[in-house]
N, C-alpha and C positions, 0 to 999 in steps of 0.2 A: 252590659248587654250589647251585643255587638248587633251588625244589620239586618242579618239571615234573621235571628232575632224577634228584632225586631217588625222585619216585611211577615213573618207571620202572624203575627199580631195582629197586625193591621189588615193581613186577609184574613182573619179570624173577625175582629171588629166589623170591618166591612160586610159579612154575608148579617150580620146585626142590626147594622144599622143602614138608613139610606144614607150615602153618602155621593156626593155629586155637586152639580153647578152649585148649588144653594149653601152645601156647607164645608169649610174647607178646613183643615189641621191650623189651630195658632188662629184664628180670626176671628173675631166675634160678629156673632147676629145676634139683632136681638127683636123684642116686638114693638112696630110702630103704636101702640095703642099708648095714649100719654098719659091713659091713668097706671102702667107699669112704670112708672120712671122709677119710683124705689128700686123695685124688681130689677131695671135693666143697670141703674149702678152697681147693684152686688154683682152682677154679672160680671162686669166690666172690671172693680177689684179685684173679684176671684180672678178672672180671666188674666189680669196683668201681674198676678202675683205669681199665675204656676207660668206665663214669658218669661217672667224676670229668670225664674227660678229651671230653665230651658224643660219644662214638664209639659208634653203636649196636649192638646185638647182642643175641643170642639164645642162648641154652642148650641142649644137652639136644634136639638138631634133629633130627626124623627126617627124609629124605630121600625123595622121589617114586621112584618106580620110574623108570630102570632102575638108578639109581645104588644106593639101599636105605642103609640104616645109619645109626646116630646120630652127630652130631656132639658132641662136647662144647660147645663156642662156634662160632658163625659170626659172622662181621661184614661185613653185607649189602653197604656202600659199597664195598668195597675185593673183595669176593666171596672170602674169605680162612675157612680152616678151621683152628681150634685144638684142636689135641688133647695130653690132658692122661695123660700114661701114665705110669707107676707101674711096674707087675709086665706090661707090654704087650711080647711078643714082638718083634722087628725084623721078622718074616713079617707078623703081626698090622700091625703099622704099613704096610709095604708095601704089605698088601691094601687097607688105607683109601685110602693115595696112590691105588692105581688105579680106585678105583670110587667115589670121590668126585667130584665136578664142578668142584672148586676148588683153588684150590691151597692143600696143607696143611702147617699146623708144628706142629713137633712139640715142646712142654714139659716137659720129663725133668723130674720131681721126686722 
């Protein structure tokens, strides 16, 4: 994939999602709340497997209207949604599938 490429991409993803001070390509956020700490290490493997692996991605993504909601990982190239559920209902999951823009998997841990 070369840059031209790839810079569309990313203004493609960007009119998607918010992107800005808060979340940046390659960094992780995650939630201060300390009953996620399972939730925020998956995170943080996922996250360091697609560095190692030079696959970019983003954390903790909030989404433009009309779609709305966080993602945990998105990975811009591929326009692919990770999500990392723990105690997440199969309703709860379902609702992301449909009002997400992407298509999304799901990480049981």
């Amino acid at each position: 994939m070369n840059t031209k490429e790839e810079a569309e991409i990313y203004a493609y993803v960007g009119r998607k999602v918010k992107l800005g001070t808060c979340t940046h390509r390659n960094c992780i956020r995650l939630s201060a709340n300390k009953h996620h700490d399972k939730h925020n290490r998956a995170i943080i493997e996922r996250a360091l497997e697609y560095l190692y692996l030079g696959i970019p991605f983003y954390t903790e993504v909030e989404f433009r209207i009309p779609w709305k909601g966080r993602a945990d990982i998105v990975l811009p190239l591929t326009q692919e949604i990770i999500e990392i559920v723990n105690t997440e209902s199969k309703e709860s999951i379902e609702e992301k599938r449909k009002k997400y823009p992407w298509k999304v998997t799901v990480v049981e841990i």
